[in-house]
C-alpha angles and dihedrals in degrees: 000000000000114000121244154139131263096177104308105338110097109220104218093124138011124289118224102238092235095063093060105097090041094059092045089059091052088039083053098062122089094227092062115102104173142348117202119181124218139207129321120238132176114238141167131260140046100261117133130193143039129309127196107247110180137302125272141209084256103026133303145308119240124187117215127192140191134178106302099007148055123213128197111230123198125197134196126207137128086226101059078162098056100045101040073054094055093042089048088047096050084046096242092130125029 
């Protein structure tokens, strides 16, 4: 699949349905620069969302999951503070 761009979210791979909303929202705030979705992996469990990874040189990593796999997110801002505050206060990650 050809790179490119819808808003902010980069299109390299696929994006679990479920995760949708989710990326619009980050797509949605101004100190977002850029969202690029990972790969896709199966996993266990019935957990759904996104979870905080760790902090990056450009942002920061999430990890969503829906129900049968797990994608790597990552998100690109100058303010990693700032948006991990926005996504604990809309109650995307605990």
């Amino acid at each position: 699949m050809a790179k490119f761009r819808h808003s902010k979210i980069k299109r390299r791979h696929h994006v679990l349905k479920e995760l949708e909303p989710g990326l619009a929202f980050l797509a949605n705030l101004d100190m977002v620069d850029g969202i690029i979705p990972g790969t896709i992996n199966p996993k266990a469990g019935s957990s759904m969302g996104f979870s905080f990874q760790y902090i990056t040189a450009s942002g920061f990593k999430l990890i969503g999951r829906s129900s049968g796999a797990a994608q790597e997110i990552f998100v690109i801002t100058g303010d990693s503070a700032a948006v991990l505050g926005r996504l604990r206060d809309s109650g995307l990650i605990p």
